[in-house]
C-alpha positions as CSV (number, residue, x, y, z in Angstrom):
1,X,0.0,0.0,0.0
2,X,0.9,3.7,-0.9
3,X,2.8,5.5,2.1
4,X,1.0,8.8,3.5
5,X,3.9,10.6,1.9
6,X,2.1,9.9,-1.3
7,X,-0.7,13.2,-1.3
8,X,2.9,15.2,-0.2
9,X,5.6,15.6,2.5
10,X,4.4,13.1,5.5
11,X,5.8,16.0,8.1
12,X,2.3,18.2,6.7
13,X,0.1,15.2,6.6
14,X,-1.9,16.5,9.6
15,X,-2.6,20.1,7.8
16,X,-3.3,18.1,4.9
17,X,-6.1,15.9,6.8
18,X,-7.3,18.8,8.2
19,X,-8.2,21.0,5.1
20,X,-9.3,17.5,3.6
21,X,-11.9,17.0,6.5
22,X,-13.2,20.8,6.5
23,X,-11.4,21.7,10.0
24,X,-10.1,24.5,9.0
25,X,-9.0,25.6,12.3
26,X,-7.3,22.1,13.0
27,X,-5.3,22.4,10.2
28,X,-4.2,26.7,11.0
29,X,-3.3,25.1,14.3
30,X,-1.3,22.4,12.8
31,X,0.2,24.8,10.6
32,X,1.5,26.6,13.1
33,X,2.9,24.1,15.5
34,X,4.9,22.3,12.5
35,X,8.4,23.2,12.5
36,X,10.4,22.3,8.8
37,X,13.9,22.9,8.0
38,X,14.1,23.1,3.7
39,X,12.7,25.7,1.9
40,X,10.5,23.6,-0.1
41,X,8.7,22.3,3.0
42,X,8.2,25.8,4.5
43,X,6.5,26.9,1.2
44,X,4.2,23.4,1.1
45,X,3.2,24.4,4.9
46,X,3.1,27.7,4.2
47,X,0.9,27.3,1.1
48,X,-1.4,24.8,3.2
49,X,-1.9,27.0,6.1
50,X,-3.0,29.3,3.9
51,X,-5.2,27.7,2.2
52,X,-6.8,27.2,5.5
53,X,-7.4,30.4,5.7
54,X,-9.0,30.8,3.1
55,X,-11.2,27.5,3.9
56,X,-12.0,30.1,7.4
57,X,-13.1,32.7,4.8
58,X,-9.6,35.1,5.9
59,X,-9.3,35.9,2.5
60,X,-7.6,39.5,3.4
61,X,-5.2,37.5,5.7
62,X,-4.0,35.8,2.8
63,X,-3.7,38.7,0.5
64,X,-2.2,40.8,2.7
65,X,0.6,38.2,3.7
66,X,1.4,36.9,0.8
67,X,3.6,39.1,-1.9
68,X,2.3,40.0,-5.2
69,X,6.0,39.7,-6.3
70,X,8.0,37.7,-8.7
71,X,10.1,36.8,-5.7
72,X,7.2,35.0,-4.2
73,X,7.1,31.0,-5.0
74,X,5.2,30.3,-7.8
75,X,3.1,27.8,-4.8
76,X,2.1,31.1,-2.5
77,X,1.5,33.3,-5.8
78,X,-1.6,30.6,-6.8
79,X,-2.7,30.6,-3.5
80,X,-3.1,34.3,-3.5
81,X,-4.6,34.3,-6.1
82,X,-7.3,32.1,-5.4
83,X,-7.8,34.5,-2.8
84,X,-8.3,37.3,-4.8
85,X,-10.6,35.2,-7.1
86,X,-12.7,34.1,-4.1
87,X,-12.7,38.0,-3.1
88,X,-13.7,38.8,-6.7
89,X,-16.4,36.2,-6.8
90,X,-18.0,37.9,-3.6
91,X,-17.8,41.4,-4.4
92,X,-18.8,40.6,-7.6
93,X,-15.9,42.2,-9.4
94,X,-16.2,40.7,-12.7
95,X,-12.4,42.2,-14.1
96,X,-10.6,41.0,-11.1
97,X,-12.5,37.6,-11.3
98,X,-11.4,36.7,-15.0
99,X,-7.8,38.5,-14.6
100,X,-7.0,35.8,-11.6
101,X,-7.9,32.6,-13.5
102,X,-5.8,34.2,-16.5
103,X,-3.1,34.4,-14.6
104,X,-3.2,31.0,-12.7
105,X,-3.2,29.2,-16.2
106,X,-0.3,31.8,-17.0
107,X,1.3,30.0,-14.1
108,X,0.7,27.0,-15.2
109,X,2.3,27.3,-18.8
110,X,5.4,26.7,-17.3
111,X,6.1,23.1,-17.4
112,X,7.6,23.2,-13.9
113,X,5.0,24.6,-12.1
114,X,2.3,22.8,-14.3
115,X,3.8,19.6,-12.7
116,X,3.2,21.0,-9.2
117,X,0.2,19.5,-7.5
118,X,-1.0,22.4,-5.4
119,X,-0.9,25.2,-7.9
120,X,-3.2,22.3,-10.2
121,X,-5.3,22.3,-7.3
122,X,-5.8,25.6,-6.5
123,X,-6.7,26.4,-10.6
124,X,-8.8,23.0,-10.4
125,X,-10.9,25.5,-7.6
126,X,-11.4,28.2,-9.6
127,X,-12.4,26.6,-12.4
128,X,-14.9,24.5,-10.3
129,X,-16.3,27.8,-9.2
130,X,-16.3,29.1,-12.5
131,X,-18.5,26.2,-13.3
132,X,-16.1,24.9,-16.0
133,X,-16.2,21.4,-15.8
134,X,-14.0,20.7,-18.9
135,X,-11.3,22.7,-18.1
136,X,-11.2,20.9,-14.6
137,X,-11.3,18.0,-15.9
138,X,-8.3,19.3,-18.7
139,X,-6.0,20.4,-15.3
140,X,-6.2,17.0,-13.6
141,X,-6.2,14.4,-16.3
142,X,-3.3,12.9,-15.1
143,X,-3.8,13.5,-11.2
144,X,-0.9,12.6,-9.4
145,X,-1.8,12.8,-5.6
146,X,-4.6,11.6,-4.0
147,X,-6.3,15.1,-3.7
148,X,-6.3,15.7,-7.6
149,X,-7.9,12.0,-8.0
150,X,-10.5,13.4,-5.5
151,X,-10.9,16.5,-7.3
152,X,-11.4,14.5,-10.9
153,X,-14.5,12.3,-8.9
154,X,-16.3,14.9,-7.8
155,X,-16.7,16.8,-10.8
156,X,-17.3,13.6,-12.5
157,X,-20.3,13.4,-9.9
158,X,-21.2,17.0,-10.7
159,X,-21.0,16.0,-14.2
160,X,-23.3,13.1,-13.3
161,X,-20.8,10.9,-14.9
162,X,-20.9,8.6,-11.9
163,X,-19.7,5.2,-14.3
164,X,-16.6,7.3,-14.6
165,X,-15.8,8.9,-11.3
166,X,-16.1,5.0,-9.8
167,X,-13.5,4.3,-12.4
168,X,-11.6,7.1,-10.9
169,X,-12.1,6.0,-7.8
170,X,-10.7,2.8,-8.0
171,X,-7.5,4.5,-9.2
172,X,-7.5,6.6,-5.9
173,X,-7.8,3.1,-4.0
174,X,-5.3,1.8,-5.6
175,X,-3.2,4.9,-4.7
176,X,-4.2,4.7,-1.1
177,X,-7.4,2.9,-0.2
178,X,-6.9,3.9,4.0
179,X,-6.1,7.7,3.4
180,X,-8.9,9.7,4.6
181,X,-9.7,12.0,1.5
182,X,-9.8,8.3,-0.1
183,X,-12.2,7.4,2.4
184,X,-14.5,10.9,2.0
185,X,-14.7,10.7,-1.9
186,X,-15.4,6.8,-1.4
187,X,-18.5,8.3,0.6
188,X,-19.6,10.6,-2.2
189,X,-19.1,8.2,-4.9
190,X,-21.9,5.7,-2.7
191,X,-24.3,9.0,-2.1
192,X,-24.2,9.7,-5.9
193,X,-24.9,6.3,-6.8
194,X,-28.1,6.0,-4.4
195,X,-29.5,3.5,-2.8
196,X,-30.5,2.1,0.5
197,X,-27.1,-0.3,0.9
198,X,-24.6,2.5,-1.2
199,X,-26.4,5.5,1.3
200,X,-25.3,3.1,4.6
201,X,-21.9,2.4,3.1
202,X,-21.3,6.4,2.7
203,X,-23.4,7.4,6.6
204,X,-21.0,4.1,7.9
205,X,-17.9,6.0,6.5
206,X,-18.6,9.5,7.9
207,X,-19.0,8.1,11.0
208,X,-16.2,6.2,11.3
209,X,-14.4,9.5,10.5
210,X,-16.4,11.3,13.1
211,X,-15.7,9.2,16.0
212,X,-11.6,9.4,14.6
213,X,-11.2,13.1,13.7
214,X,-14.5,14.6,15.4
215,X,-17.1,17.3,13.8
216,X,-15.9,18.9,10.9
217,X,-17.9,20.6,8.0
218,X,-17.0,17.8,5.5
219,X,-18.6,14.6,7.9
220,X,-21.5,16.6,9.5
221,X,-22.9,17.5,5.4
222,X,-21.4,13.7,4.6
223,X,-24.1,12.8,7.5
224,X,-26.7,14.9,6.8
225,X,-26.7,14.0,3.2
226,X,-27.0,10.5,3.8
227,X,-29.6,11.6,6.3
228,X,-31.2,13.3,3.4
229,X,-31.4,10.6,1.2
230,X,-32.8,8.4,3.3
231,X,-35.6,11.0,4.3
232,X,-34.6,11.5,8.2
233,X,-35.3,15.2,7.6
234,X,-34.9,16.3,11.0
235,X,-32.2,14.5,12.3
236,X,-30.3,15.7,8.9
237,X,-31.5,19.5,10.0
238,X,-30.3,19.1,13.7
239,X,-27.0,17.9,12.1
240,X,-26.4,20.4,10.1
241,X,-27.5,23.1,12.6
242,X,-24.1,22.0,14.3
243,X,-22.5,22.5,10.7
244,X,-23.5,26.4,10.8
245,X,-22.1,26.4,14.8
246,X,-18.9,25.6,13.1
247,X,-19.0,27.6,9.8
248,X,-22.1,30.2,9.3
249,X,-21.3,30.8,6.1
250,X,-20.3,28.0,4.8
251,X,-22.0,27.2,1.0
252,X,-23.1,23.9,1.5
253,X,-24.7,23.9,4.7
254,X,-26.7,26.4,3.4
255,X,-27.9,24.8,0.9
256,X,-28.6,21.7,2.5
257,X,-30.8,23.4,5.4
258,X,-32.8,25.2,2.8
259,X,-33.4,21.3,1.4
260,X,-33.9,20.3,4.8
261,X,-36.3,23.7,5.6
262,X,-38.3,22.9,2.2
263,X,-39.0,19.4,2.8
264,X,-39.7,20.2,7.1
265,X,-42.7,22.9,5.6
266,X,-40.8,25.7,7.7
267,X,-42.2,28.8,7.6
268,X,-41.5,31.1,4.4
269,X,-39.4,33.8,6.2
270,X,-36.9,30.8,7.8
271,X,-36.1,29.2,4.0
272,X,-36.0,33.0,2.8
273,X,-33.6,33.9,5.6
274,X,-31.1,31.0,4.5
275,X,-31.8,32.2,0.8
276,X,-30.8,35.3,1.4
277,X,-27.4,34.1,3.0
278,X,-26.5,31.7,0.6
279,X,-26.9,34.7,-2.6
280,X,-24.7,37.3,-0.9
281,X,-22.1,34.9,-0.1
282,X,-22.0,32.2,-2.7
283,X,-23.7,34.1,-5.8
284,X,-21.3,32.4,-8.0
285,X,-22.3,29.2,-6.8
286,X,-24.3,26.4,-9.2
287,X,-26.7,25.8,-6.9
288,X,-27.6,29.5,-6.9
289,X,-27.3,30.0,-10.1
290,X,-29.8,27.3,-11.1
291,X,-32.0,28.3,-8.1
292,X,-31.8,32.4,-9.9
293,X,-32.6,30.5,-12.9
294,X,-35.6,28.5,-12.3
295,X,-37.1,31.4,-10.1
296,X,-36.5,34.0,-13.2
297,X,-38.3,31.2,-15.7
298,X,-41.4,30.5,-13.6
299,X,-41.9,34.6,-12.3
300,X,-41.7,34.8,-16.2
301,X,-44.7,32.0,-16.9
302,X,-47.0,33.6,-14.3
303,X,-46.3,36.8,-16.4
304,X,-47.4,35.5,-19.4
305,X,-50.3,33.7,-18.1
306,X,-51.1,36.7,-15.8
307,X,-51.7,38.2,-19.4
């Protein structure tokens, strides 16, 4: 079986696991405690812990400690700059939004850094929250760590191309079949495909990874997604309640109690109140786009037939 060293250096395997697993905080704290010696380890921990800020939503902590310089690694430059894109998708700043994910592919036209795993994540994120599947898809065709394989699944899942992200899958077992991000995209791969056996498989899973590592955004939505599925509306709600205790704001959880809120009958003014959340933070975000979409088409019909 693969080492841990395989997803990167096994010294930053526990800020790795925590940015994997959602706990974002873990993995600052990690960060911070980890002491390395080469330069290239200080600028992998460096580029995690920062990264983890980001997943904390410290997106001016990132651009205002990170230089905008050529003497910056190329590692730290694509992390700020996912920063700046994130910051670009929220204030809606259209220029500064495209000019980041021009540069990170201008990054990545030099065969060096092309080669380097986190920069291929980081433009594998943007381009996930740009919506463009094929040029996610293009950036990790030939994943080389376990978080790129994991990357390649779920937009195969997003894609509904669930034959294929199983394929991929298997490739990511092969890799490592005990690593935890192995374990969490094993869950999403059983959620996509349904059922009542493939829906315990993924709830078994989180849980094993919740009694292990504790509460983190990634296994409460893993929970309450299987809890989803298999209709246990309130139990999914009460679990993603403690989702929002440890990230407000966070995207999915959201989403997830206004599915939760919908299928409960709550009143109007609580699914609103989520509604409302989600647009101003996430308005970028598929879900929200679709939902804008659908709401824009049917205000439209009752127009015409209002006629």
């Amino acid at each position: 079986m693969a080492t841990i060293g395989l997803d990167g250096p096994a010294e930053l395997f526990p800020i790795r696991n925590g940015l994997y697993l959602g706990n974002y905080a873990v993995a600052l704290a990690k960060a911070q405690q980890i002491n390395v010696s080469s330069p290239d380890l200080k600028v992998q921990r460096d580029a995690l812990m920062h990264r983890a800020n980001i997943g904390l939503g410290e997106l001016d902590t990132v651009i205002s400690q990170v230089s905008d310089s050529d003497d910056t690694p190329a590692t730290l430059r694509a992390v700020r700059l996912l920063a700046v894109y994130l910051y670009a998708l929220k204030s809606k700043n259209e220029s500064s939004r495209k000019r980041s994910t021009q540069q990170i592919l201008q990054i990545l036209e030099d065969p060096v850094q092309a080669q380097e795993p986190i920069i291929v994540a980081i433009a594998a994120t943007m381009f996930l929250h740009e919506n463009n599947d094929s040029q996610v898809l293009k950036l990790v065709n030939n994943p080389s760590t376990l978080e790129l394989v994991s990357i390649q699944v779920k937009t195969l899942i997003r894609m509904n191309r669930v034959d294929l992200a199983e394929q991929a899958l298997k490739h990511m077992v092969d890799m490592n079949d005990d690593a935890t991000i192995t374990q969490l995209t094993s869950a999403l791969v059983a959620l996509a495909k349904g059922g009542h056996e493939r829906v315990e498989e993924a709830e078994i899973i989180f849980q094993q990874l919740q009694k292990k590592f504790g509460n983190s955004l990634t296994v409460l939505n893993g929970l309450a997604l299987c809890m989803i599925q298999s209709g246990a509306f309130e139990n999914a709600e009460r679990t993603l309640l403690n989702a929002l205790g440890l990230s407000p704001n966070d995207p999915d959880t959201l989403i997830n109690m206004i599915v939760c809120a919908q299928h409960l009958k709550k009143p109007e003014e609580v699914i609103s109140k989520y509604l409302t959340q989600l647009q101003s933070i996430a308005p970028n975000h598929a879900w929200v786009k679709a939902y804008n979409q659908l709401d824009a088409e049917f205000d439209e019909l009752v127009h015409t037939y209002q006629q």
